[in-house]
C-alpha positions as CSV (number, residue, x, y, z in Angstrom):
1,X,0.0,0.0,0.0
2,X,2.1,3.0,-1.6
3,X,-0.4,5.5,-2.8
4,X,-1.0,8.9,-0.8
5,X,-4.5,7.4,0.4
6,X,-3.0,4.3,2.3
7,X,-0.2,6.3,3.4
8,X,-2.7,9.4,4.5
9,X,-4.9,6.7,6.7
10,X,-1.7,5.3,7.8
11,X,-1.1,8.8,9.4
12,X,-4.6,9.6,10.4
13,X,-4.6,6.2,12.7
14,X,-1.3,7.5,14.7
15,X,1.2,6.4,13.0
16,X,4.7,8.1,13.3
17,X,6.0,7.8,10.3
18,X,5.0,5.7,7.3
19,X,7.4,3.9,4.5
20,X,6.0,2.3,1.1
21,X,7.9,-0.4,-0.5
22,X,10.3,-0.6,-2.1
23,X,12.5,1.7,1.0
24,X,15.8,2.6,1.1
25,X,17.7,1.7,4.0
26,X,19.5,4.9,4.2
27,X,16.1,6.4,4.7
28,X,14.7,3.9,6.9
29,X,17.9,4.0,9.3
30,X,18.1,8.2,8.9
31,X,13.5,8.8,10.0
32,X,14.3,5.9,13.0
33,X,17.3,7.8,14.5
34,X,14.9,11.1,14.3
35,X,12.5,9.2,16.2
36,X,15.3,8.0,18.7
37,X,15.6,11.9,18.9
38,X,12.5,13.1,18.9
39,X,11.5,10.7,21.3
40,X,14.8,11.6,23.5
41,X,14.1,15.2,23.2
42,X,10.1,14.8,24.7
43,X,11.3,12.7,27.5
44,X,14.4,14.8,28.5
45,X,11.4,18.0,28.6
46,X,8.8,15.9,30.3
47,X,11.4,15.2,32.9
48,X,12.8,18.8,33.6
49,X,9.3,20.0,34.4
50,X,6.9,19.2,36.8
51,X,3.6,19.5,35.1
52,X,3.0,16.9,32.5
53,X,1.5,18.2,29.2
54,X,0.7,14.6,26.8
55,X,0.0,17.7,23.9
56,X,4.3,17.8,24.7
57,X,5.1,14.5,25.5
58,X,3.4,12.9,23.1
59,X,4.4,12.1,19.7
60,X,1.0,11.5,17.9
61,X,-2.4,12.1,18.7
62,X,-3.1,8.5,20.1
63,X,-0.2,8.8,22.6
64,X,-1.5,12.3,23.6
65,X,-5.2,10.9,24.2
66,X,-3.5,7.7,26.3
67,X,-1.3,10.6,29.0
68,X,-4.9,12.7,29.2
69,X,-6.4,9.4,29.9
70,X,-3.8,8.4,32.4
71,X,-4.3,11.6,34.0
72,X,-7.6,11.3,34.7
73,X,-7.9,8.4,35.9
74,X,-5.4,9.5,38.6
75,X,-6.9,12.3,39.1
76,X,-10.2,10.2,40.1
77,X,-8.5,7.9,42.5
78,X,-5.9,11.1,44.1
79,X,-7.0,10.6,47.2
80,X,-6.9,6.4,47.3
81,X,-3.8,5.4,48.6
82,X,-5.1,2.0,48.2
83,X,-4.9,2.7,44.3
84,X,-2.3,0.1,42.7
85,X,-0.4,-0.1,39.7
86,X,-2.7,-3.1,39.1
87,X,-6.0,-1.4,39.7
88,X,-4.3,1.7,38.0
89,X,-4.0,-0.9,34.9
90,X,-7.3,-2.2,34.9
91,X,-8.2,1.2,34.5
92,X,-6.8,1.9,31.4
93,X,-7.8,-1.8,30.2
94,X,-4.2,-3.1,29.9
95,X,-2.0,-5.5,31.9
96,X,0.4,-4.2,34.2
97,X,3.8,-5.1,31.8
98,X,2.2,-3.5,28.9
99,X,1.1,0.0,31.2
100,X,4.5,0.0,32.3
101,X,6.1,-0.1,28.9
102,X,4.0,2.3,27.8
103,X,4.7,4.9,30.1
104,X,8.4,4.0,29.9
105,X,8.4,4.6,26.7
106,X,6.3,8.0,26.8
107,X,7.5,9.8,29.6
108,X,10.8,7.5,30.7
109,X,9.5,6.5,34.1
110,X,7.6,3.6,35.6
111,X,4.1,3.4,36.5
112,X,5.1,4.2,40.0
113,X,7.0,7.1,39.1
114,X,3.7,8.1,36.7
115,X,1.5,8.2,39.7
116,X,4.2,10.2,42.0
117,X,4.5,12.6,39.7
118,X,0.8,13.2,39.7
119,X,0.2,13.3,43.7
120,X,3.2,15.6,44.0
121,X,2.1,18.0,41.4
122,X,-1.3,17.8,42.9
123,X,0.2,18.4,46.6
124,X,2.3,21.6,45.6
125,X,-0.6,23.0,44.1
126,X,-2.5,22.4,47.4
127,X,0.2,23.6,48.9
128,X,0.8,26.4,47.1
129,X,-2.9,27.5,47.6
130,X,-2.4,27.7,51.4
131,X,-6.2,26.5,52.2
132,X,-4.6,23.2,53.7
133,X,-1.6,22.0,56.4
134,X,0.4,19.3,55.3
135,X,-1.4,16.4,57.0
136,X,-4.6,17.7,55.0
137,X,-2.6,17.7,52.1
138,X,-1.3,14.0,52.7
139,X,-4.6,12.6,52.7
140,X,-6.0,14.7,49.8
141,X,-3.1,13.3,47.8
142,X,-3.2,9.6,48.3
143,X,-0.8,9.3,51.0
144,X,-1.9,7.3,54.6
145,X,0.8,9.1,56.8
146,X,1.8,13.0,56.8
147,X,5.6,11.6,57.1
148,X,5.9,9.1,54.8
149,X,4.0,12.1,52.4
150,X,7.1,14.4,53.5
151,X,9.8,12.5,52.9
152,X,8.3,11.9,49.6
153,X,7.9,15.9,48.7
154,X,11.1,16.4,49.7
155,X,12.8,13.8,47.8
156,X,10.8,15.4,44.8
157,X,11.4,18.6,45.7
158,X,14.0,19.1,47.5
159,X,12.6,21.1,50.3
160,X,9.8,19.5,53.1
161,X,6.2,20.6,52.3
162,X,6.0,22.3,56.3
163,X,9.2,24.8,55.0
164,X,6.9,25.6,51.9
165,X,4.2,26.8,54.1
166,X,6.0,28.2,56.6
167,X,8.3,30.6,54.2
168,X,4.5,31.9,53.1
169,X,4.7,30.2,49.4
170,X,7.6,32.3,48.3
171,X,10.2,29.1,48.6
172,X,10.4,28.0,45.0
173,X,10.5,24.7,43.8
């Protein structure tokens, strides 16, 4: 299927790239290495921020639809700290391996590090807000104790959630 139609549906579908036959393997080897990069260049910016934008991240539009997806369902279950990487999974109607290589190969971290992401961004912007102490904040966020939640935020971000509060939201993160 070489015509402009097939190659146009090919596209449409999500497709990065497509290559009728008969290809060159000059050309085939030169568009994989630009999706090496490409790909390199979304995770390296998805990991130097803290907010996670799939419209950034993602490469094509089904990839960009899977991250929303993702992040609503976490934001729905936030406050669960029961939520698991399996229940997470069943969620998005895949099995745990195959979520995990997803989002490993999206944003270059685990499931784990997925839903971290999520309930720290979440916390600061609780946080941030200054409607809410830090045990509040724990619970809101999916986290059963306020220390475990701590040592977590400042792993993340370097600084313990109670010096955030207590330097009046001016301590940047």
């Amino acid at each position: 299927k070489g015509d402009v139609a097939d190659q146009l549906d090919g596209m449409k579908v999500g497709a990065d790239d497509y290559l009728p036959k008969p290809f060159s393997m000059q050309l085939l080897m030169a568009k994989i290495r630009n999706q090496f990069r490409t790909r390199d260049m979304a995770i390296r910016n998805y990991s130097n921020s803290s907010a996670i934008e799939p419209e950034k991240v993602a490469g094509n539009p089904l990839d960009e639809k899977f991250l929303k997806d993702a992040m609503e369902i976490m934001e729905k279950h936030l406050d669960d700290s029961q939520f698991t990487t399996d229940e997470f999974a069943r969620s998005m109607c895949m099995s745990r391996s195959s979520l995990h290589m997803k989002m490993k190969a999206l944003t270059g971290e685990s499931t784990n590090e997925f839903i971290r992401r999520i309930r720290m961004n979440k916390a600061l912007d609780l946080l941030k807000s200054g409607n809410y102490n830090v045990s509040e904040v724990s619970s809101m966020v999916g986290y059963s104790t306020p220390s475990y939640f701590a040592t977590t935020f400042k792993k993340f971000y370097g600084s313990q959630p109670s010096d955030f509060i207590n330097k009046g939201n001016t301590h940047s993160l």
